[in-house]
Structures are given as C-alpha cells and as structure tokens.
BADO-907385 format. One record per residue (C-alpha): x, z, y. Coordinates in steps of 0.2 Angstrom, whole numbers, plus 5000, padded with zeros to 4 digits. Example, Ala and Ser with C-alpha at 12.3 -4.5 7.8 and 13.67 -1.06 7.14 Angstrom:
REM residues 2
506250394978 506850364995 
//
This chain:
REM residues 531
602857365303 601457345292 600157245285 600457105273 602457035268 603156975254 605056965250 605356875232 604956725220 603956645207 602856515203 602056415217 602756615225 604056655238 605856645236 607056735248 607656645261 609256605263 608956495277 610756435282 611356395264 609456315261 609356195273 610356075283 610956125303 609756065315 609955885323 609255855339 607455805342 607055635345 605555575354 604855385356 603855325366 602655165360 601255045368 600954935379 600954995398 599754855405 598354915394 597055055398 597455195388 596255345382 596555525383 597055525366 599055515361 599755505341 601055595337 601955555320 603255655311 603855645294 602355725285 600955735299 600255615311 599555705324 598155655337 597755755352 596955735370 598755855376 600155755374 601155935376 600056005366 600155885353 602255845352 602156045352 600956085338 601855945326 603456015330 602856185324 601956115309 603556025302 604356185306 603156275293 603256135280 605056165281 604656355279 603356335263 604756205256 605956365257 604856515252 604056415238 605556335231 604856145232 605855995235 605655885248 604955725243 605755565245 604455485254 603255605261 601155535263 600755625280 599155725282 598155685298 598055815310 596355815324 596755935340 594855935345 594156045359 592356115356 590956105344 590155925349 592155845344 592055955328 590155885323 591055715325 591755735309 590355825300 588855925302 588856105299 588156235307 589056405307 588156575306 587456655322 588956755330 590256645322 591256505328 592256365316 593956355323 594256185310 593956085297 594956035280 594355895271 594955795254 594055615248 594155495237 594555385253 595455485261 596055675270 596155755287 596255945295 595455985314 595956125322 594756155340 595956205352 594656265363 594656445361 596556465364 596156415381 594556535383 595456685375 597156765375 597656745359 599456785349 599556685337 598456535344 596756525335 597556335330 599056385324 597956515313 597156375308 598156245304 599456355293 597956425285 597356245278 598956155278 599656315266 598156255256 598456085254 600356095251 600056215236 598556115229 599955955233 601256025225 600356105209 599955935205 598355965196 598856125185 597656275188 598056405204 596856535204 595856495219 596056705226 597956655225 597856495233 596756565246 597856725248 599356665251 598556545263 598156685274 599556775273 600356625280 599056595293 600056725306 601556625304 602356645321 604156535327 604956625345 606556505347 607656565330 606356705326 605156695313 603856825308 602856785291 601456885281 600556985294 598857055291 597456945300 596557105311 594657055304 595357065288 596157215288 594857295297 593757235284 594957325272 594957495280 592957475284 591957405269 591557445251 592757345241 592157205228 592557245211 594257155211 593757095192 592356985202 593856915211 594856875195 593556815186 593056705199 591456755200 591756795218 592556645228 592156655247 591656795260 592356925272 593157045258 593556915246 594656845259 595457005263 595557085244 596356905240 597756915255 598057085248 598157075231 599456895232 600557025244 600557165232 601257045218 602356945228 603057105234 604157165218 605057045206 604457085191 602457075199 602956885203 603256855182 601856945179 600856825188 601956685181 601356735163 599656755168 599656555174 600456515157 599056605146 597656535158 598356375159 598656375138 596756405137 596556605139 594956705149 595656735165 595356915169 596056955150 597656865152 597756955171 597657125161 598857085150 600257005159 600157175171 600057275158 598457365166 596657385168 595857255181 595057445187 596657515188 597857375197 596257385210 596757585212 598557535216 598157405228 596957525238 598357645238 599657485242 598557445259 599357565267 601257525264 601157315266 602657275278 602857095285 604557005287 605456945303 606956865302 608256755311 608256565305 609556445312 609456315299 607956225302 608056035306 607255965320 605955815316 605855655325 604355615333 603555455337 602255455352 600955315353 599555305369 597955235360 596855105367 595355155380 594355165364 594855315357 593955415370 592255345360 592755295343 594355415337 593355545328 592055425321 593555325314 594155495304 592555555302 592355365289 593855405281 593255555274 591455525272 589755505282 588255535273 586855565285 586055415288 585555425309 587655475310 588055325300 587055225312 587755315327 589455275322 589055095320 588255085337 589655165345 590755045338 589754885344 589554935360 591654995362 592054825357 590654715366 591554845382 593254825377 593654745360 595654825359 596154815341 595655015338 593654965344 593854805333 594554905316 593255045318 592054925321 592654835305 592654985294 590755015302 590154835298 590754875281 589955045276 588655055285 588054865291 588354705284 589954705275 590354525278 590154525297 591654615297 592554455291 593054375306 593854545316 594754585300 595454415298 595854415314 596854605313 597654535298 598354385306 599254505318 599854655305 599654545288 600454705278 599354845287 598854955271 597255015281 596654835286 597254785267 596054925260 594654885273 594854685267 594554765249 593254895255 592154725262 591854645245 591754825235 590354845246 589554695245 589454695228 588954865226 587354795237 587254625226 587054635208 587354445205 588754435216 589454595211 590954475198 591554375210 591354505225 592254645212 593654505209 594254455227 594254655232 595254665216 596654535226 596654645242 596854815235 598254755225 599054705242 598754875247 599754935231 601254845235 601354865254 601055065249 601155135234 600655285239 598855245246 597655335234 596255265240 596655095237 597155145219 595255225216 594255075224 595254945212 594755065197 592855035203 593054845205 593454815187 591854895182 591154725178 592654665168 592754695150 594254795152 593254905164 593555065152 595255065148 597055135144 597655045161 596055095171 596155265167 598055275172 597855205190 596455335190 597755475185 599055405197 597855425212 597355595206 599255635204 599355575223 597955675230 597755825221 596555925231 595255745229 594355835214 593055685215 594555575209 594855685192 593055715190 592955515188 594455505180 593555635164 592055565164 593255385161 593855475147 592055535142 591555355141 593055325129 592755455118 594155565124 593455715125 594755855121 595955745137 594155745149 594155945143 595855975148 595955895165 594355975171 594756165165 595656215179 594956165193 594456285202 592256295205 592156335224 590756305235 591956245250 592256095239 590456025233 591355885220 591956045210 590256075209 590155945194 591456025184 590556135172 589256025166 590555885165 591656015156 590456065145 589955895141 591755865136 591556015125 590155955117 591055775112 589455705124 590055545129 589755445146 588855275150 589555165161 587755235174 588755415176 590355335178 589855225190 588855355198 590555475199 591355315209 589955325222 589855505224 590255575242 590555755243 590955835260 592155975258 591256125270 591856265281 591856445273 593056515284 592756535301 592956695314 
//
C-alpha cells in the first residue's frame, strides 16, 4: 500500500490510535422520528446528531452520511488528541444535487472542464458545508465524491475550531485536510491517508513549486500546492521526532519568527533540501487500515420539513451566510412571499421574516415574527431574527438608529441566555452599542473575543474585533490577533489582514467610520478546490 499515511502525534497532528482504550464501546443507534403527519411535507428531511444537522432530499442518504460524519469526528477526536466538548455547536450540513441547488447558496462559476463538488462557508452570522451528491450517482466512484467532500472541509473546520485562533499554517491545515479526505469506514474497518489520484498524478507528472513558496506562503491554492501540501503534512507526521519538529516550528512562528526561517531551523535543514527528501519520500508514503471496534454509535433525530423547503431551504442557508448580489437578494425575497401567500407553514413564514428583514422592510416582518415567537418564545434563531429587525432598521435610519440599537440590544441578549453559544447574536449586540458611549470598550471588545473564540474560522469577527482595538489605541493586542491568520484567497475577509496589520504596526488608530464599516462587511468564502 502506498500513497499518503501517517502513524504518530503532535500538535494539532495524529496520535496512534488505540481505539478500544480511547473511546467508549458502541451503544445502539437511535433514531426519531418528528412532525406532524397531516401536514404536506417537502422532499427535504433534517437529520440532527450531536455535532451536525444534516439536510438532505434522501432520507437514506441523509441518516447515512450523518452517521459516517460523526463516525469521522470521533476519528479526528482520536488522531488529533482533542476533547470532546461538553456541549457541541453543530455545523450545518446541505446534501444538494447539481449545480442550480449549489448557486443557491452562492454564485461562482468554476473553470471550464471543472466541476464544484461543495461549498464551505464561515460568517459573522453564521456557517454551513454543501456537498452535491450528484456525481456519485453519475459515476462509479470509491470513496463517494461527498464523502471526499465533506471530510475534506469538515477536517478544515474542526482544526481551525479547535486551534482556537492560534496560527496553523494554512499548507498544514489544507494537507492534512486531504489526507483525511479518503477516509473510508467498511463495518469495523477503517482506511485513513490515502493519496487522492489527481494529486498524485500531479505529483508524478508536473514540475514541482519551490516548496519555500509553499512555506512562505507565498503560494496558497492550485493543483500542486494541494498535492506538495498533502505530501509534505504526511512526511512529517510520518516519524516522531518530524511531528516536534513541526511543534517547534509553530512555537517560533507563533512567538513572532519569519516562517520559512523558523521551518529551517526546527528541521534542521535547508528548505531546498527537505524538498529533496520529500521527492525521494513520494515514493515510500504507505496509508493505514485498521480494525476499530470502539466507536459509539450517535443518536439521530429525523424531522420531515414543511412543503416549503422544496422552494425556500437553500435561500434560508444561503442568508445565513451571506447574499450580496442584489437581483438574488430580491429573488430570495420573492420566493419567500410567494411560499407564504401559497402555503404560509412556519419555515415559509421564518424565511420570509429573515427576507423582510435584510432585504425589504425590516419592520414588516413584525407581525410573523411575533406571531413565531408566541409559539417557540425561547427559539435562539427567531430571538436573533427579532434583534436582526431593529439592527437593520437602524442601520437604514439615522435618527432612529438609538432607540432601534437599544430594543435590538433587549432581544440578542435573550438570545445569550437561551444560547450561549450563538456567535452571531454575540457580534450583532457588539454593533448595537455603536451609538452608546460605552460603544468602545473593555466589555465590547470581550463579547467580540468571546464570539471569535466560538467561531474561529469567522475571520470577519477578529478582523472587527482588531480594528476595536485600533480605535482604543491598542495596537500591540490588534497586532497580535491579526499575525496569524492565515491570507488565503478562499476566504476574502483575510484579505483585510495586512493593511489592518500593518496599521496596527504602525500604532494608526481607527475611527468609529472603519469600525463600523468592519461590522457591515460581508465576505463570501469562495471555492478553490474543485475536481
């Protein structure tokens, strides 16, 4: 067997698993069925599990793929050596079929000759992954193009999770990612860290990239950045003392030091010369199968959505994470008008809500949303919608802005204290004090932390939380939250990093114009991988 494996630990690394001592045995799995049976339902069924809530047109399909996801979380858990956390935030998860479902969420075209296979995206106001389950019906493919997928960009977001902010080299983050990507589970066999063909292929076939381009950073996205990066994490993850090495390279670049110095140094070697042994090591990658019986079974709760769903599904996720073409923000909110006007169940009347509210007249949404909350008076989402309606407002309304800024002040605290964990309801309270003296402030600046520390991969969240610290004159704190995050064209709010950074460098403080500015930004993360 060849081809990208790994079998030690490290930082954020693999640990060897010693899967029966690790985990508890298996319990059985539970399923439960929810909804009303008198209604008409959609296509579309929720699946929801301990850390995913999963929608999909395939109920099979669906209660199959959350299965396996939990099954990988449990995997990453014991490879990387990270706790389970006492109350888990679970990601959303879109099982769409074909390219019109995927432009529901967002618009972007893909090369000729290439196909997205998914999307990944991180806001301010919330985050989801698709995964188009189309092709696995059109081609005969082991592992499923999917499953590919969704271990690929859910292996990114649990190591940008779980780093909680500190800096991960982005060719480390996306390595590992696709060396995780061919996961495979047959019954009590697992099969970890084989090579993707294309990129081996690519490997065998191409004139390599300087790997000091890689290191640097200099190079973050592309066919052979992909492959050099899935190569290099499996060389180092492949011996013990590699894995310190690349633990004291994170401590010197995390202490301040140039990256492709500090990499030289903790390996001991020439950037030139460690890409000599990895040309020579393309040869001798091996992957890992092994027999895990220890792995626990999740519960999984299975709702039938409304009739609604068919129409308004996507556009509900697609406002969670951000609309910012105008004809699709006008689309959405047609769509929604006329679901409700044709149905009115509680999903057309909550998208239609959320519509009125970003994209029409905030307070129209008044009497729907009063109406929701009469029925689900601790729902987090309608809470946050509630607040959302007078952020708006008085975002469009000057003179009103005070009092509209106060009342959504009163409904995302709510929010807080029905779930503490809803980041998005800590960041839009942030904005609504921006007419209050105490806008700028110690107690500002940590809810702004805390919903950072929640959503890690939401660099739009740290990006306004330095530039709260530019506008108080802390400069040295805005410098050190900014340095490591990674500058990737895949996540357009990285893009303000380096002037902000050196802004913070050069002690230039903020006025409250950028700060709000930083509140208001939307930044759509884009595809760059695809097949």
């Amino acid at each position: 067997m060849r081809l990208f494996g790994w079998i030690m630990g490290g930082c954020l690394a693999l640990a060897s698993p010693a899967w029966a001592q690790q985990v508890p045995p298996p319990t059985r799995d539970s399923i439960l069925v929810t909804g009303e049976r008198n209604q008409a339902r959609a296509k579309w069924v929720r699946m929801e599990s301990p850390n995913f809530t999963v929608y999909g047109a395939d109920e099979g399909e669906a209660r199959a793929v959350t299965a396996r996801l939990e099954r990988f979380d449990q995997l990453l858990r014991i490879l990387t050596g990270t706790p389970k956390p006492e109350r888990a935030n679970p990601l959303s998860i879109y099982l769409v079929s074909g390219t019109t479902q995927l432009d529901r969420l967002r618009r972007q075209r893909a090369q000729p000759g290439f196909f997205f296979t998914g999307y990944y995206s991180a806001a301010p106001t919330g985050m989801l992954v698709a995964a188009d389950t189309r092709w696995d019906r059109l081609r005969d493919r082991v592992p499923r193009y999917h499953d590919v997928w969704l271990f690929t960009e859910y292996s990114r977001h649990f190591l940008l999770q779980n780093a909680r902010g500190a800096y991960l080299p982005s060719w480390y983050v996306d390595g590992l990612s696709l060396n995780l990507a061919t996961t495979r589970f047959d019954g009590d066999v697992i099969e970890y860290g084989k090579g993707n063909p294309s990129l081996a292929a690519a490997l065998e076939s191409r004139r390599w990239e300087p790997l000091r381009r890689i290191i640097s950073g200099d190079l973050d996205h592309g066919p052979l950045y992909s492959a050099e990066s899935a190569l290099l994490v499996h060389y180092i993850l492949a011996e013990p003392e590699r894995g310190r090495a690349f633990g004291r390279y994170l401590a010197e670049v995390r202490a301040g030091a140039d990256r492709t110095v500090a990499f030289e140094t903790a390996f001991g070697a020439s950037v030139n010369t460690l890409h000599d042994r990895l040309w020579r090591y393309k040869d001798k990658a091996t992957y890992i199968r092994a027999t895990a019986t220890g792995f626990v079974a999740p519960e999984i709760t299975v709702s039938r959505l409304p009739a609604s769903a068919d129409q308004l599904l996507l556009d509900q996720a697609a406002m969670r994470i951000g609309i910012v073409e105008a004809d699709r923000q006008r689309a959405v909110l047609k769509r929604a008008e006329d679901a409700v006007a044709d149905r009115s169940d509680n999903l057309a009347r909550r998208v239609l809500a959320q519509a009125q509210i970003l994209y029409g007249a905030p307070a129209a949404a008044d009497p729907t949303l009063d109406a929701l909350l009469a029925l689900a008076p601790d729902d987090p989402e309608l809470l946050y919608l509630k607040g959302m309606r007078h952020l708006m407002a008085g975002r469009a309304d000057a003179a009103r802005a005070p009092a509209e800024f106060r009342e959504a002040r009163k409904w995302l605290a709510r929010v807080w204290r029905a779930d503490p964990e809803y980041y998005p309801a800590l960041y839009a309270w942030a904005e609504a004090l921006s007419t209050e003296p105490q806008f700028v402030s110690e107690n500002t600046l940590n809810v702004l932390l805390k919903a950072a520390q929640l959503a890690p991969q939401v660099t739009q969240i740290q990006v306004t939380a330095a530039t709260m610290m530019l506008a108080d004159g802390r400069f040295d704190a805005a410098a050190a939250l900014l340095a490591p995050i990674t500058v990737t064209p895949r996540d357009p709010a990285s893009e303000q990093v380096p002037a902000l950074l050196a802004q913070a460098r050069a002690h230039g403080p903020a006025d409250i114009a950028q700060l709000l500015a930083a509140f208001r930004t939307v930044a759509v993360w884009k595809d760059l991988n695809c097949c």
